[in-house]
C-alpha positions as CSV (number, residue, x, y, z in Angstrom):
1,X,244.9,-94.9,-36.0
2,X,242.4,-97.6,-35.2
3,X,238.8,-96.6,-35.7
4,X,236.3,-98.2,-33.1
5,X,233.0,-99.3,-34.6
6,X,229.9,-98.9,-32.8
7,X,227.8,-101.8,-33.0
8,X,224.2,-102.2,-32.4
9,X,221.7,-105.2,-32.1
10,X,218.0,-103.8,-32.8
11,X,215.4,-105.5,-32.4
12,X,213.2,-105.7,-35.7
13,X,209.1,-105.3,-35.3
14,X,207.0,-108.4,-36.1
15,X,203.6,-109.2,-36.2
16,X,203.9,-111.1,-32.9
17,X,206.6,-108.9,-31.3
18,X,209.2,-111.5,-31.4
19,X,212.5,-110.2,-31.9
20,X,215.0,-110.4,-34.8
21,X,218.7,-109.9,-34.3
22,X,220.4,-107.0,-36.4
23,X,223.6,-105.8,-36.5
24,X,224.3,-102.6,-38.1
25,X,227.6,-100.7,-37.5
26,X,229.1,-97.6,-38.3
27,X,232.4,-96.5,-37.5
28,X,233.4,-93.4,-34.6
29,X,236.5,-91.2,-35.9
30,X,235.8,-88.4,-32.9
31,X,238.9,-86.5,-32.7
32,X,240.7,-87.1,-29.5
33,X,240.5,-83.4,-27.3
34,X,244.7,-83.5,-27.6
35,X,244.1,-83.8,-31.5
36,X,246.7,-81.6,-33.5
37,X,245.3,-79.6,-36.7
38,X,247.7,-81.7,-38.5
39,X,246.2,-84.9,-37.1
40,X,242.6,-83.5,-37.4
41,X,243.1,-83.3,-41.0
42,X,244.9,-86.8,-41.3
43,X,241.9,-88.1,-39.9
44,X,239.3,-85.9,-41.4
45,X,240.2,-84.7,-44.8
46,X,237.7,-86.4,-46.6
47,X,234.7,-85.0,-44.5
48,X,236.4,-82.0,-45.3
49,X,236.1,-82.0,-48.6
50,X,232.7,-83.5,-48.9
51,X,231.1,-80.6,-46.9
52,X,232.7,-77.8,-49.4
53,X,231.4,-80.2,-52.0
54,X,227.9,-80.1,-50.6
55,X,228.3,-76.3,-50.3
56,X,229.7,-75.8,-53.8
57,X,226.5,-78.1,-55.1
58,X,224.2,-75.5,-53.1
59,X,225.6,-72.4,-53.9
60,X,225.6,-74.0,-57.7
61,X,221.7,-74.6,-57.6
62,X,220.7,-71.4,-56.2
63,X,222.3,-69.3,-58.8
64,X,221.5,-71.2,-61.8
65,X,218.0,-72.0,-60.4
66,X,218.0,-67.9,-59.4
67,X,219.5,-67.2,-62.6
68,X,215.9,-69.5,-64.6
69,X,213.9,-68.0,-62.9
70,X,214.7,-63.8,-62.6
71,X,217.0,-63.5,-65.4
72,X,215.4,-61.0,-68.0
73,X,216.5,-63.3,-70.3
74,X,214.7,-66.8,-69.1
75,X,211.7,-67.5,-70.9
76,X,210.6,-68.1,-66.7
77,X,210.5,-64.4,-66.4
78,X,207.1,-64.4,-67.5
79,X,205.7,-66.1,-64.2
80,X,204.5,-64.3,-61.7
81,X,205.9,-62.8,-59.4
82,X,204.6,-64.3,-56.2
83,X,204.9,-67.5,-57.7
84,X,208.7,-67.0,-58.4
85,X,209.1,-67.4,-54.5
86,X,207.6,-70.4,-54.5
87,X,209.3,-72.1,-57.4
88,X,212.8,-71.0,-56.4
89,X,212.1,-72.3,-52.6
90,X,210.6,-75.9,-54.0
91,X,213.8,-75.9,-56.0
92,X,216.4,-74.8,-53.4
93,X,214.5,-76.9,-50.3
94,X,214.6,-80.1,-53.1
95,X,218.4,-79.9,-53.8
96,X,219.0,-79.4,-49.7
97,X,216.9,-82.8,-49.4
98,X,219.4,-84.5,-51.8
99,X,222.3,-83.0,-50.3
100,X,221.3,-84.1,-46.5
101,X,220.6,-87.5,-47.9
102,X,223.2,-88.0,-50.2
103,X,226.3,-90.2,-49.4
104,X,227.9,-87.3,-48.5
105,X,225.3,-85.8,-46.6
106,X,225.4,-88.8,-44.8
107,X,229.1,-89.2,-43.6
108,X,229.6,-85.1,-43.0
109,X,226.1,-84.8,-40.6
110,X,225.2,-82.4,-43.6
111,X,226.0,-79.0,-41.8
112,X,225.7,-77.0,-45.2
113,X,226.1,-74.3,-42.4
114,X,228.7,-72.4,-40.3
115,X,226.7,-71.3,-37.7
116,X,225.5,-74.6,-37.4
117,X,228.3,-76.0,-36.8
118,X,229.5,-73.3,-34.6
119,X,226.4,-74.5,-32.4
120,X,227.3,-77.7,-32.3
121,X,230.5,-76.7,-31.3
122,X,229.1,-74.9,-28.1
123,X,226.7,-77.7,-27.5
124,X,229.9,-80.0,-27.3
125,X,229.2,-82.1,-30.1
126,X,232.3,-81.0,-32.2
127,X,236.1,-80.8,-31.7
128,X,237.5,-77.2,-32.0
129,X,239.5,-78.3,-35.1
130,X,236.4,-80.0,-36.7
131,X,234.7,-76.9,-36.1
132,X,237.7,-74.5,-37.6
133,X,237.8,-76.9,-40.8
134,X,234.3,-77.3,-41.5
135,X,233.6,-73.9,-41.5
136,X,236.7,-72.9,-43.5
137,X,235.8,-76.0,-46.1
138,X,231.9,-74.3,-45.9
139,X,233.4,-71.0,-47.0
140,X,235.4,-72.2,-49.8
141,X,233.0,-74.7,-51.0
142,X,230.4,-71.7,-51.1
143,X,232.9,-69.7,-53.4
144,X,233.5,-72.5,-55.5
145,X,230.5,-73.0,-56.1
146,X,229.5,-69.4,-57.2
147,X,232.8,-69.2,-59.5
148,X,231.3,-72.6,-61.0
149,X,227.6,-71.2,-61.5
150,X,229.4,-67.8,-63.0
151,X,231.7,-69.6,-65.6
152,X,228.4,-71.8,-66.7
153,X,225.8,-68.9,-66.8
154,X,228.1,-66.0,-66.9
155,X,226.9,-62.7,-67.4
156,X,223.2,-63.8,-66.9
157,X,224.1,-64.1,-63.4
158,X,226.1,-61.0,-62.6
159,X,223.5,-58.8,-64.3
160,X,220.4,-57.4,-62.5
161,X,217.8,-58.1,-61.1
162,X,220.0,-61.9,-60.4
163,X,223.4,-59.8,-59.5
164,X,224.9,-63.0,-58.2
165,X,221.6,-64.6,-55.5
166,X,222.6,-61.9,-53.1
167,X,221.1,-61.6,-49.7
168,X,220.2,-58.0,-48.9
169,X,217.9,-56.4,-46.0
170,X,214.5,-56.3,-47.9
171,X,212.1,-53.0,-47.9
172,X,211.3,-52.9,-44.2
173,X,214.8,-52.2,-43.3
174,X,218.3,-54.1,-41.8
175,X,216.6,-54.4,-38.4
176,X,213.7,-56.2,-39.8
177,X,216.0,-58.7,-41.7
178,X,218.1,-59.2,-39.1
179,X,215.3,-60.2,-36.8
180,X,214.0,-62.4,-39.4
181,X,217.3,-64.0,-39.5
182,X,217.5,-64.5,-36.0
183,X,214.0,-66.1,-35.5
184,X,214.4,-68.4,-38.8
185,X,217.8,-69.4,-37.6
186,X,216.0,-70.2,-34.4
187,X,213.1,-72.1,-35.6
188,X,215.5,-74.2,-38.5
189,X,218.2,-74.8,-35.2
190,X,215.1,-75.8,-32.8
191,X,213.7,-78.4,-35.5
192,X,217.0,-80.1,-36.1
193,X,217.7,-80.4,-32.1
194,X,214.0,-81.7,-31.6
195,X,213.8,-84.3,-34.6
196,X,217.2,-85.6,-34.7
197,X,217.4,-86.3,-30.8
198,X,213.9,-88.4,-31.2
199,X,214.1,-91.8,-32.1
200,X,210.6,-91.5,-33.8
201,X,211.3,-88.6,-36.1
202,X,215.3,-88.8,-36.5
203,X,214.5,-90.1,-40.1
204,X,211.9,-87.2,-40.4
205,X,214.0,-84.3,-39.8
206,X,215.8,-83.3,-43.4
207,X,212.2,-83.2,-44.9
208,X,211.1,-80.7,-41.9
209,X,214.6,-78.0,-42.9
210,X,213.3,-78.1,-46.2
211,X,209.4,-77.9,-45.8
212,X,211.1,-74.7,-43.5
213,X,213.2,-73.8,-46.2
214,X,210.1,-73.5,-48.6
215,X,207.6,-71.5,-46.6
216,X,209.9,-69.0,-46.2
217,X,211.1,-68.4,-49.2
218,X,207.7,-68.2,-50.9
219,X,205.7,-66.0,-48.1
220,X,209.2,-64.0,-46.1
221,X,211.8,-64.4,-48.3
222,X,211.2,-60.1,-49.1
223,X,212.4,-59.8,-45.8
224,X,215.9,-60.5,-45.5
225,X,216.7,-62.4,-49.2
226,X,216.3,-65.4,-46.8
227,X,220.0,-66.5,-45.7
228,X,220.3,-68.2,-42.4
229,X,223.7,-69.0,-43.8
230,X,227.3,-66.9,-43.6
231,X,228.3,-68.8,-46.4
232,X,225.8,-68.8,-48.6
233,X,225.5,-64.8,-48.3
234,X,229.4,-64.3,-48.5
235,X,230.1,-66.6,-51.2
236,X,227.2,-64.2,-53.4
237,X,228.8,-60.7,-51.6
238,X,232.2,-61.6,-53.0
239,X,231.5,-62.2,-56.4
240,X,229.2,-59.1,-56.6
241,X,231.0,-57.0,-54.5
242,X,227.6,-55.7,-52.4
243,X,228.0,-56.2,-48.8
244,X,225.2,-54.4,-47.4
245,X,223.9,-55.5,-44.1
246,X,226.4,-58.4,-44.8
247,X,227.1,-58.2,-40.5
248,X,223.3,-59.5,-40.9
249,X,223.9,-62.8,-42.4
250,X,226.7,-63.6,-40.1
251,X,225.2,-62.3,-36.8
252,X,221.7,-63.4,-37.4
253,X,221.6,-67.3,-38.1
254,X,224.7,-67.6,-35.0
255,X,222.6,-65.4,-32.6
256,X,219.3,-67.4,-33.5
257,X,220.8,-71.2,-33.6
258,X,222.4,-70.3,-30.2
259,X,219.7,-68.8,-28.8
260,X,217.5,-72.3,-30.3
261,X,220.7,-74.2,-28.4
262,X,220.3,-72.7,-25.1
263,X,216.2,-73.4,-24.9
264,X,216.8,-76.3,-25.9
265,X,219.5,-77.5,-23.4
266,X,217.4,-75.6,-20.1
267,X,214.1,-78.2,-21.3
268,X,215.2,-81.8,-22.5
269,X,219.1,-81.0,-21.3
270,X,222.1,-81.2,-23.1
271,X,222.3,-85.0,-22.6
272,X,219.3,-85.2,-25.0
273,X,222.0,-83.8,-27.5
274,X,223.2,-87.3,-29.1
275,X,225.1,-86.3,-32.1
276,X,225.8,-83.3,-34.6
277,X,224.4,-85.0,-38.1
278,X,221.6,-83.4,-39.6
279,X,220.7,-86.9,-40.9
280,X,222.4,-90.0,-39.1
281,X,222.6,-93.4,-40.7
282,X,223.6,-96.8,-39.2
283,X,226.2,-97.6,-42.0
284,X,228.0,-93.8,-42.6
285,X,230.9,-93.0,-40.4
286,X,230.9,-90.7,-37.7
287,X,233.1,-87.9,-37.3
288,X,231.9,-86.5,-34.1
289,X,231.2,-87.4,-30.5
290,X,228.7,-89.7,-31.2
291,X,226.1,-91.0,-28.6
292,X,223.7,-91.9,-31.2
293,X,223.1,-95.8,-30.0
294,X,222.3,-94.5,-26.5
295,X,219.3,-92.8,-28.9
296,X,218.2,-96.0,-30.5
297,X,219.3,-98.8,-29.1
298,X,216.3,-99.7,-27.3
299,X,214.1,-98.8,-30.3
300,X,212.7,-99.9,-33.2
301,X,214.6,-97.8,-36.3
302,X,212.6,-96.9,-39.4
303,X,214.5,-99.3,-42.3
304,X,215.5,-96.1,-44.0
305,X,218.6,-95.5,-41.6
306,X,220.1,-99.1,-42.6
């Protein structure tokens, strides 16, 4: 199958405004809307596996760096407690930056997510067999990563008070975590959607998920264990067999990055919707239905995204 390249000529920002020809390209591998499941994964395997890759590194940092830092064992025990929230949120929000930016992070949009893919999905961004795969690669690439962290740390991580990173409704109840979950998801879904649809902050917006990613895991993260992910809290569930509330952590983050999808669509519209990457380079391929040179191809683009 021939893969069409999308080709753009920016203009570059001088000192007298004179314009400088570039041409950076990136090739479009959408799936065509009579794709076959067989063909989708033809095309797509690779993206595929680099998202449960990305997931299986995640799911690996949080339980080793959960395992340092609340293990009775870890000579990090000692710190305080209210600064344990902060540490773990610095390290998991530092490791999502990576991820996001990373080669693969790059080429896969950097979902990390299945409800956000899921809203991408209704927001029209992502074929139906992109969207089946993803999420099933998510899944698995969360397990893996969990079996990985248990065969490196092993028992450390399955005993208490670690017991595997699990997400559980905190001491104000299952209603209270699964509003928390549903206005986080909201605010992480309505940050993506406004940075990465504006030329001026689309190289901006993996530093806001994780800045979002910290605060809440040091002041709220009593709440609800701080999820906003299906994945991440099944992958955990599984291992420790504990699914209490587990309905939470899939209904919360879909309800609240659909709910972000739909405000977002009735202001700027759902042309204002140019692509479903997280971070969006001009070199990484493109597996979606990408508009994303209607976004900057009258702009000036921050060198980073070369």
């Amino acid at each position: 199958m021939e893969i069409p390249a999308l080709c753009l000529r920016l203009p570059q920002l001088t000192l007298q405004s004179s314009p400088m020809t570039m041409q950076p390209c990136f090739p479009v591998t959408n799936l065509p809307a009579t794709t076959t499941a067989v063909d989708a994964i033809t095309i797509h395997w690779r993206e595929y596996l680099m998202e449960s890759v990305e997931l299986c590194a995640l799911m690996f940092s949080i339980c080793l760096s959960g395992t340092l830092i609340y293990s009775k064992t870890s000579p990090l025990s000692a710190i305080p407690e209210s600064s344990k929230s902060f540490l773990m949120g610095g390290i998991v929000a530092g490791i999502t930056l990576l991820i996001i930016r990373s080669p693969f992070g790059r080429r896969t949009g950097a979902h990390l997510n299945p409800a956000l893919t899921l809203t991408y999905f209704f927001l029209g961004r992502i074929h139906h067999w992109d969207t089946i795969f993803y999420i099933l690669s998510q899944f698995a690439g969360a397990v893996v990563g969990v079996f990985l962290a248990l065969e490196v740390l092993g028992g450390r991580l399955s005993a208490p008070p670690v017991c595997y990173v699990i997400t559980i409704p905190g001491r104000d109840g299952r209603a209270v975590a699964f509003l928390a979950e549903i206005l986080l998801s909201s605010l992480v879904m309505g940050v993506i959607l406004f940075t990465t649809n504006r030329v001026h902050f689309v190289n901006s917006a993996p530093f806001f998920v994780t800045l979002i990613t910290f605060f809440y895991y040091g002041f709220c993260s009593s709440l609800s264990g701080f999820s906003v992910n299906p994945a991440r809290s099944f992958s955990s569930a599984l291992f420790a067999s504990v699914w209490e509330g587990i309905w939470i952590y899939f209904l919360g983050p879909s309800f609240g990055m659909l709910a972000a999808a739909l405000i977002y669509i009735r202001v700027p519209g759902k042309h204002r919707v140019y692509c479903a990457k997280v971070f969006h380079d001009m070199k990484s391929p493109c597996p979606f239905r990408c508009d994303f040179m209607q976004l900057v191809g009258k702009n000036v683009v921050d060198d980073d995204l070369l």
